[in-house]
C-alpha positions in Angstrom: -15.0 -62.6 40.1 -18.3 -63.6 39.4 -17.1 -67.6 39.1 -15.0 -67.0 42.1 -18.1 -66.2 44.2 -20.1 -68.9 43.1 -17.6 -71.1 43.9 -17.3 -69.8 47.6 -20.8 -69.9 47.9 -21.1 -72.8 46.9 -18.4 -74.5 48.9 -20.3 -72.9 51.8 -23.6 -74.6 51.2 -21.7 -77.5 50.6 -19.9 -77.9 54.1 -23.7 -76.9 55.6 -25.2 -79.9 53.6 -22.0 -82.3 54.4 -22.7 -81.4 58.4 -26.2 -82.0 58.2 -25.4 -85.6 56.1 -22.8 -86.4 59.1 -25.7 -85.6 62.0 -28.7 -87.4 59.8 -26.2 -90.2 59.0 -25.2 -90.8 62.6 -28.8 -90.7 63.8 -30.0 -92.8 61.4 -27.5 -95.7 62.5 -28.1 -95.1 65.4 -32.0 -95.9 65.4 -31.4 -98.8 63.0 -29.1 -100.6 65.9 -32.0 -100.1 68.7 -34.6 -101.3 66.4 -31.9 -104.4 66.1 -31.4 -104.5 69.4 -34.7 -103.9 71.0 -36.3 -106.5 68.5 -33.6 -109.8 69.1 -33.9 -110.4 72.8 -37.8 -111.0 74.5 -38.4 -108.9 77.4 -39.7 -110.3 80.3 -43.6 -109.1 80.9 -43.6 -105.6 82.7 -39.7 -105.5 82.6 -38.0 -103.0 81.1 -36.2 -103.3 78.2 -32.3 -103.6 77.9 -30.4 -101.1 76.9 -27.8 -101.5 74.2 -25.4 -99.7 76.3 -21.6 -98.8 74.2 -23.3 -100.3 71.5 -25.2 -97.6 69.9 -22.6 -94.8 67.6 -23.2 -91.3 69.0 -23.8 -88.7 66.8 -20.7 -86.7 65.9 -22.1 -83.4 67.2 -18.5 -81.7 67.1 -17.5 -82.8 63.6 -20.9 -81.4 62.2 -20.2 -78.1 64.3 -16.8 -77.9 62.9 -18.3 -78.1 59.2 -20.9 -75.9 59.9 -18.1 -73.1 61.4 -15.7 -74.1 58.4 -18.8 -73.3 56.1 -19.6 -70.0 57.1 -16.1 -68.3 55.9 -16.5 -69.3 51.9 -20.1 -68.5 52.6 -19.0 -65.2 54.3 -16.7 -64.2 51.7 -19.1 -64.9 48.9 -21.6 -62.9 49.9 -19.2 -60.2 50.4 -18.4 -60.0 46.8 -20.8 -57.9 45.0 -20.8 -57.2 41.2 -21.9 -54.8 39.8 -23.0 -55.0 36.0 -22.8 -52.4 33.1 -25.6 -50.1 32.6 -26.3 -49.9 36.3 -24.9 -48.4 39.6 -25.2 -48.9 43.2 -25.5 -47.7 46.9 -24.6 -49.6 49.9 -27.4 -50.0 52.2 -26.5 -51.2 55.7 -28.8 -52.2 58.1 -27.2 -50.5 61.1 -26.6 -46.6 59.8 -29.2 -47.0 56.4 -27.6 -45.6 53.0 -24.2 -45.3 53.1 -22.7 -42.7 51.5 -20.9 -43.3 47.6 -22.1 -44.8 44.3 -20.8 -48.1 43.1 -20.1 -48.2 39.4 -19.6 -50.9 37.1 -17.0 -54.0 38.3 -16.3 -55.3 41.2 -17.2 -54.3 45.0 -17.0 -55.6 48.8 -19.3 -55.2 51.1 -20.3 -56.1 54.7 -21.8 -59.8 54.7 -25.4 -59.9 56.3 -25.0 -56.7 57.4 -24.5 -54.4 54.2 -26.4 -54.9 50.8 -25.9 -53.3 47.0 -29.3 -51.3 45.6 -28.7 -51.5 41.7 -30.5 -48.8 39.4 -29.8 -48.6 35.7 -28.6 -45.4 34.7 -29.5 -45.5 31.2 -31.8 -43.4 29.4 -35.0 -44.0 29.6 -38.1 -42.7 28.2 -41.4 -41.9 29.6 -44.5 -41.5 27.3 -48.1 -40.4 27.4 -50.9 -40.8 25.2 -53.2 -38.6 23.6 -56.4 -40.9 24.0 -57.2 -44.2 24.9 -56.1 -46.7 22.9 -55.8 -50.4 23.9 -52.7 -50.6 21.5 -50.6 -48.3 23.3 -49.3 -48.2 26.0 -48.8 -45.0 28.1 -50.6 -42.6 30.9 -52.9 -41.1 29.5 -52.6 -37.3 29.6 -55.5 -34.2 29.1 -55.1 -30.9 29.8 -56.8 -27.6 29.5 -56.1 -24.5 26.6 -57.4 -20.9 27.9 -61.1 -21.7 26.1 -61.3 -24.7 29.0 -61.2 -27.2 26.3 -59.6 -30.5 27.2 -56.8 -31.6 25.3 -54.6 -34.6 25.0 -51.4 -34.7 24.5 -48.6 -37.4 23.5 -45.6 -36.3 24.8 -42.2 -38.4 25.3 -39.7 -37.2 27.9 -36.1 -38.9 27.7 -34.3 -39.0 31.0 -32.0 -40.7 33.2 -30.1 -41.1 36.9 -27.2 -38.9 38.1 -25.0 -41.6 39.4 -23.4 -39.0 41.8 -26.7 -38.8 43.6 -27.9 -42.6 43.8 -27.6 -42.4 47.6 -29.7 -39.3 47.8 -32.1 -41.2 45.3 -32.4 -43.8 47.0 -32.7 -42.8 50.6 -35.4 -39.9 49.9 -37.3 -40.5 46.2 -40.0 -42.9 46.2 -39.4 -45.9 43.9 -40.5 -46.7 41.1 -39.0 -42.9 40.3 -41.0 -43.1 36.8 -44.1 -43.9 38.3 -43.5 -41.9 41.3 -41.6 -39.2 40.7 -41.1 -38.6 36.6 -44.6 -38.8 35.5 -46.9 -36.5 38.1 -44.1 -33.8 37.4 -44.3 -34.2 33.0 -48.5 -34.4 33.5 -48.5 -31.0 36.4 -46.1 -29.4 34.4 -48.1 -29.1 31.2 -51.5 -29.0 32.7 -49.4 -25.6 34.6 -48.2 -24.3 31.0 -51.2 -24.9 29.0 -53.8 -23.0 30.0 -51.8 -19.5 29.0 -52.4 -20.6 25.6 -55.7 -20.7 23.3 -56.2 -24.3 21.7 -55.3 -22.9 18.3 -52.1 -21.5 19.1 -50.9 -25.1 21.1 -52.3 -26.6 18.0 -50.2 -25.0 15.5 -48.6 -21.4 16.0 -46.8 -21.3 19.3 -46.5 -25.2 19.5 -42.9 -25.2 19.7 -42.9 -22.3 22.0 -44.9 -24.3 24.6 -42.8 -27.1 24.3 -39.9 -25.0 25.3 -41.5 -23.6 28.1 -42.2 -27.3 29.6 -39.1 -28.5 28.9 -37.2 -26.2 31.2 -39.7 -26.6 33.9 -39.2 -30.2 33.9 -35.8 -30.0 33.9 -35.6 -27.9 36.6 -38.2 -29.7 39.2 -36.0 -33.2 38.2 -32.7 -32.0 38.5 -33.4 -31.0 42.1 -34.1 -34.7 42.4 -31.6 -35.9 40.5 -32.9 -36.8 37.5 -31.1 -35.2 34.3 -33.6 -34.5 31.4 -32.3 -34.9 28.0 -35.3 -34.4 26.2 -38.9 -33.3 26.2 -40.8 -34.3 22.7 -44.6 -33.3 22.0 -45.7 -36.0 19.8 -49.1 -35.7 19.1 -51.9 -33.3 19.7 -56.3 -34.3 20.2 -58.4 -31.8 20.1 -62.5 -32.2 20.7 -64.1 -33.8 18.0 -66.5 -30.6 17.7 -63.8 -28.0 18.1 -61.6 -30.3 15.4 -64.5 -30.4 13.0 -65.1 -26.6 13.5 -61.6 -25.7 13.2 -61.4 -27.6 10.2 -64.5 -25.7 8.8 -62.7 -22.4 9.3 -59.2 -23.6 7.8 -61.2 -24.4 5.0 -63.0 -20.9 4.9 -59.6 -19.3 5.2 -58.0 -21.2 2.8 -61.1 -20.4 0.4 -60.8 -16.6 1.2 -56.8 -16.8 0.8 -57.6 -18.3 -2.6 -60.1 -15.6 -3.8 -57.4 -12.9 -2.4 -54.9 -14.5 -4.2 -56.9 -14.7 -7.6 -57.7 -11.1 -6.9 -54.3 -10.1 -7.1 -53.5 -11.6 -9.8 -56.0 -10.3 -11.8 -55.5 -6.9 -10.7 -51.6 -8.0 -11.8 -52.8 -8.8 -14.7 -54.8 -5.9 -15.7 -51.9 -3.3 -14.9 -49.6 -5.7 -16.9 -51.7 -5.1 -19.9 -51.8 -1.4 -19.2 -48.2 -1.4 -19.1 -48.3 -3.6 -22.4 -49.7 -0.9 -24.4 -47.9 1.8 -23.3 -45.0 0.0 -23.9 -46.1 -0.3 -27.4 -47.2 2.6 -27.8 -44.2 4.2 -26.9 -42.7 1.7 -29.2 -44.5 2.9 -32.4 -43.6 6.6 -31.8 -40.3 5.8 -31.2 -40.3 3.6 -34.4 -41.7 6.5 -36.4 -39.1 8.8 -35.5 -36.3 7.0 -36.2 -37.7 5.7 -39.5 -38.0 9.8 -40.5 -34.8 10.6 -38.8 -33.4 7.9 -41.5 -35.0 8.6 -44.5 -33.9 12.6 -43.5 -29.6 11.1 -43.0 -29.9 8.9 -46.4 -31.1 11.6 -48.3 -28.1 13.9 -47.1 -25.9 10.9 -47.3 -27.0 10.9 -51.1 -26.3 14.5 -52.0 -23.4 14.5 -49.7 -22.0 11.3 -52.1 -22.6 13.2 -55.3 -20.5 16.2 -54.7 -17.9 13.6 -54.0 -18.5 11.1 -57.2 -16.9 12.9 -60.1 -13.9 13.4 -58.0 -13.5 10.0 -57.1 -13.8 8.4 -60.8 -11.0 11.2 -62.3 -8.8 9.6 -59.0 -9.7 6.1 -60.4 -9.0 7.0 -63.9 -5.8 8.5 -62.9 -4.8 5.3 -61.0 -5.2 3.3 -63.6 -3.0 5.1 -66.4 -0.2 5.3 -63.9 -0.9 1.2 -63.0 -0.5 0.6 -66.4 2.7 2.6 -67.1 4.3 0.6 -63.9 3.3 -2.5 -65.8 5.1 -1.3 -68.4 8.3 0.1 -66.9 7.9 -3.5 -64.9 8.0 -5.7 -67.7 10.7 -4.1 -69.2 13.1 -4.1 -66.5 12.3 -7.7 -66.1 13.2 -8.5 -69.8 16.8 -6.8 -69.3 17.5 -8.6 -65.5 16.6 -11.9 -67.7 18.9 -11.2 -70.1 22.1 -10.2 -67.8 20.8 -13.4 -65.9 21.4 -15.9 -68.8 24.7 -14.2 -70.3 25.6 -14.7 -66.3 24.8 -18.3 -66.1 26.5 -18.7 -69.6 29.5 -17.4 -68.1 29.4 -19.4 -65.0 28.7 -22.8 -67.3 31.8 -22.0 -69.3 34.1 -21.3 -66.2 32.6 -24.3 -64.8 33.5 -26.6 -67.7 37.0 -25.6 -68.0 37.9 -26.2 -64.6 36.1 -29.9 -65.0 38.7 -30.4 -67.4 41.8 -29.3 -66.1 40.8 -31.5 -63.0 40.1 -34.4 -65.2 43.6 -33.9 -66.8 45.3 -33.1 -63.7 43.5 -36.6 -62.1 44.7 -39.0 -65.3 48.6 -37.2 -64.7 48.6 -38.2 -61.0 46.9 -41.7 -62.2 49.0 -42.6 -65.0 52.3 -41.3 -62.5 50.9 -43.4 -59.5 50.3 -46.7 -61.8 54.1 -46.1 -63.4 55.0 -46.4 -59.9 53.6 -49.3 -58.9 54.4 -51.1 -61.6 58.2 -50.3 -61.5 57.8 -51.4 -57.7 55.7 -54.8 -58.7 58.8 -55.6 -61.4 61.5 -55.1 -59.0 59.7 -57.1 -56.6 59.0 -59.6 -59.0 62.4 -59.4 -60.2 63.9 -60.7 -57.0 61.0 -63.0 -55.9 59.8 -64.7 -58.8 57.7 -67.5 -56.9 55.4 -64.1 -56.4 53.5 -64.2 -59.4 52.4 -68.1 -58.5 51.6 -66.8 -54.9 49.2 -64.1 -56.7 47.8 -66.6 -59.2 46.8 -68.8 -56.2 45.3 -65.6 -54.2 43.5 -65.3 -57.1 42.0 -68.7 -57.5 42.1 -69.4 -53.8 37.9 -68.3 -53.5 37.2 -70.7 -56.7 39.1 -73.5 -56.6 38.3 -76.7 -53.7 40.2 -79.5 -55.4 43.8 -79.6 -57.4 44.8 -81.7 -59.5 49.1 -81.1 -60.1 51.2 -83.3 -62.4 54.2 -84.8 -60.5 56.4 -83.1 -63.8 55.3 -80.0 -64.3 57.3 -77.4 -65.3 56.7 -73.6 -64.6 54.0 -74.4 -61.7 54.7 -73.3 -58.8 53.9 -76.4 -57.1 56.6 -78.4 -58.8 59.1 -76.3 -56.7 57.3 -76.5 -53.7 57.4 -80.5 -53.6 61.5 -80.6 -55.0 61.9 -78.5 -52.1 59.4 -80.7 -49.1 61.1 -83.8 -50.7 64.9 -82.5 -50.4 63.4 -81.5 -46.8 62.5 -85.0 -45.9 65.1 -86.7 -46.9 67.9 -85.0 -45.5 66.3 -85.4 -42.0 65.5 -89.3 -42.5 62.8 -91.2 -41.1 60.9 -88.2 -39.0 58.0 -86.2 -40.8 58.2 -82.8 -40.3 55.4 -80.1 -39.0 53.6 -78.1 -41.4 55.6 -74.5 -41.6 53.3 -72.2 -40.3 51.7 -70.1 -42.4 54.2 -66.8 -43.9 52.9 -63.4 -43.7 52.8 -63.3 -47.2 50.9 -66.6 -47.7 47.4 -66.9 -49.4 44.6 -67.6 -47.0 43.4 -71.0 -47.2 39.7 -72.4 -49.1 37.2 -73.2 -46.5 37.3 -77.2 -45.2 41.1 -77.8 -47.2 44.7 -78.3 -45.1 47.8 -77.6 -45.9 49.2 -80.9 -47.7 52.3 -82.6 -45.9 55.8 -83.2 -47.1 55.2 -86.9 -47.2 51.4 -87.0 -49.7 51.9 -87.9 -53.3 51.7 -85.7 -55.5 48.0 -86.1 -57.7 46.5 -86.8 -55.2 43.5 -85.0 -53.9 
C-alpha cells in the first residue's frame, strides 16, 4: 500500500508539473514569435507597431486546467491512504469536529484528504530516568528530595511505562505533549518528594527501602492510569546522601559493627568458658563412672571364678567319660567295617564269576550263529555259482576294478573271462553284417566302471589298450 501511494502521489504531482510545462511552454513561444515579429519589420517614427495578429499560438489554458483537475484525484487518493507502522498507533484528527473518536492500529487506514490527518504515538515501553547528582555523563532529570531530618536526597529512579492504545484519542485531545516531559516526570519527581519525607534518611537508605518503593509505585500508577498511561515498573536505582551525613553514617556503621564484634567475642568466650565447665564435669563424671564399673568387674570375675570351680571336676570326669566311650565306637566301627569288606569282595567275586560265564556262553552262542550264517552263504554262493559260472570272473573284476586302469588280454586265452566275452561280441557282429552295434547297457549285476575308461566296442582288437 505504501508503493501504491507513492505512485498516486506521484502521478498527481506529475500531471500538476506537465500543466504548468504546457502553460510555460505556450507562453514562451508565444513571446519568442513577437520578439520575431516586432524585431523584422521598421516601424514608422511615432507609429505604432504591427501586431502579429493569428500569428501568435495562444496558451492552451483549458488543456492545462484539465491536467491540473485530472491531477488532483491520484493526488486525492494518495493522501487519503495512511499507513500506519508497527510499534505505533493513531487518532484521526479532522480539522472540522477536532479528534475523532477510535485508535488506528498497525496496517493500513483511509482518511479524509485535506481535511482529516493521522497523529502517530509509539506505544512501546518506554522508560523514564532520573539522576541522583549531576553528572555530565548522564543523562536524566535530576531529582532531590527530603527524609523527615530535612536532609536532601537524591535519588536515581527508573520508571517503565507506556500508552493505552484504547485511549490515544483521549491522550491526545487533553494531555500535553511531550507526555514524558509533560506529564510522566512532574508526577514520578511529586510523588516521591510526597512519600519521602514519612521516612528518616536511614531507613530510605537501607531498612524500609523496598517499602518506600512500593508505596511510590502504586501512587504513580494510580495518578497515570487516570491519564492513560499504564506503569509497568517503578525501579530505585541509586541513593545520595550528604557528604557529612554519609561520612557520619559511615562512622557509626563502623562503631556498630565494632560493638557487634566485641558482643560477639563476648559470647563466645562466655561459650567457651561454660564449655569447659561442662568438659570437666563430663569427665568427672566419666572417672566415677569408670571406677565403678572397673570394681563392679573385678567383684563378677571373682564370682565367675569360684562359680567355674564348683563346676571343673565335673566337667573333666564328663570329658574322661567321652573319651572311653569315643574309643570303644572306634573300635566297634572298625570292626564292623572289616566284616562289610569282607562280604563285599566274596560279593564282587561272585558277580565276576557269574559275569564270566555268561561272556562265554554268548561267545559260543555268537561263533554257532556265525559258523551257521557263513554255511549258508556259502551253500547259496555254490549254487549260484553253479548255474552262473561267468560270476566268479565278474567278482574277480569287482575286485580289481579300483586298481587296475589298463588291460592287457591275449586274443587266446583260455579260462579268462574276456575270451568269452569277445567269441560272443564277434558271433554278434557278424551275424548282423556290416552295422556296429551299441554298447549293451550296463546289467544290474555289472561291475562299476574305473574312472576316465569306456566300455570297449564289439569291433576293437583284442590287445589293444
Amino acid at each position: 500500500m505504501l508503493l501504491l501511494k507513492y505512485l498516486l502521489l506521484a502521478a498527481g504531482i506529475g500531471l500538476f508539473a506537465g500543466a504548468a510545462a504546457i502553460i510555460a511552454y505556450d507562453v514562451y513561444v508565444a513571446a519568442q514569435l513577437r520578439r520575431l515579429l516586432g524585431g523584422g519589420e521598421a516601424a514608422a517614427p511615432g507609429a505604432e507597431p504591427a501586431r502579429p495578429v493569428g500569428l501568435i499560438r495562444p496558451v492552451r489554458w483549458s488543456v492545462a486546467g484539465k491536467l491540473a483537475g485530472l491531477a488532483w484525484l491520484p493526488l486525492l487518493l494518495g493522501l487519503s491512504i495512511v499507513v500506519v507502522p508497527d510499534g505505533t498507533a493513531g487518532v484521526r484528527v479532522s480539522q472540522i469536529s477536532g479528534v475523532r473518536p477510535g485508535t488506528l492500529y498497525p496496517g493500513v487506514h483511509f482518511v479524509l484528504p485535506l481535511v482529516e490527518r493521522v497523529a502517530e504515538y509509539n506505544v512501546r515501553d518506554h522508560v523514564f530516568t532520573t539522576i541522583a547528582a549531576e553528572d555530565p555523563k548522564k543523562k536524566g532529570e535530576l531529582l532531590r528530595v527530603t527524609g523527615r531530618e530535612g536532609l536532601s536526597i537524591g535519588m536515581a529512579v527508573a520508571v517503565r511505562w507506556r500508552l493505552e492504545p484504547k485511549r490515544l484519542d483521549s491522550i491526545h485531545a487533553n494531555l500535553a505533549q511531550p507526555l514524558e516531559e509533560q506529564i510522566v516526570a512532574p508526577v514520578v519527581a511529586a510523588v516521591f518528594r510526597q512519600t519521602t519525607p514519612n521516612y528518616i534518611v536511614r531507613e530510605i537508605f537501607a531498612t524500609r527501602r523496598e517499602e518506600l518503593r512500593q508505596r511510590a509505585a502504586d501512587a504513580i500508577t494510580a495518578r497515570l492510569a487516570a491519564d492513560g498511561i499504564v506503569v509497568k515498573e517503578v525501579m530505585v536505582r541509586d541513593i545520595v546522601l550528604p557528604a557529612e551525613y554519609a561520612k557520619g553514617l559511615e562512622g557509626l556503621l563502623l562503631k556498630e559493627q565494632e560493638n557487634e564484634r566485641l558482643g560477639f567475642e563476648t559470647e563466645i568466650k562466655q561459650k567457651q568458658v561454660r564449655i569447659a565447665e561442662l568438659e570437666a564435669e563430663a569427665q568427672k563424671i566419666r572417672d566415677v563412672k569408670q571406677a565403678e564399673a572397673g570394681a563392679q568387674t573385678r567383684v563378677l570375675q571373682a564370682k565367675g571364678e569360684a562359680d567355674a570351680m564348683q563346676y571343673t571336676l565335673p566337667l573333666k570326669q564328663k570329658q574322661i567319660e567321652q573319651s572311653r566311650f569315643e574309643a570303644e565306637a572306634r573300635k566297634e566301627a572298625t570292626l564292623k567295617n572289616a566284616e562289610a569288606a569282607a562280604a563285599a569282595k566274596v560279593i564282587d567275586s561272585k558277580a565276576e564269576l557269574e559275569r564270566r560265564k555268561l561272556l562265554a556262553e554268548a561267545d559260543a552262542n555268537r561263533i554257532r550263529v556265525t559258523a551257521a550264517a557263513d554255511a549258508e552263504r556259502m551253500k547259496l554262493e555254490a549254487l549260484v555259482l553253479k548255474q552262473n559260472p561267468l560270476l566268479i570272473q565278474k567278482i574277480i573284476a569287482e575286485r580289481l576294478s579300483d586298481k587296475l586302469q589298463i588291460m592287457m588280454v591275449p586274443t587266446d586265452g583260455k579260462y579268462f573271462f574276456a575270451n568269452d566275452v569277445m567269441r560272443s561280441a564277434f558271433s554278434g557282429a557278424g551275424a548282423s553284417g556290416a552295422t556296429q552295434p551299441e554298447d549293451p547297457p550296463d546289467e544290474p549285476g555289472d561291475a562299476p566302471r574305473p574312472n576316465g575308461t569306456q566300455r570297449p566296442r564289439n569291433n576293437e582288437p583284442h590287445g589293444r589298450p
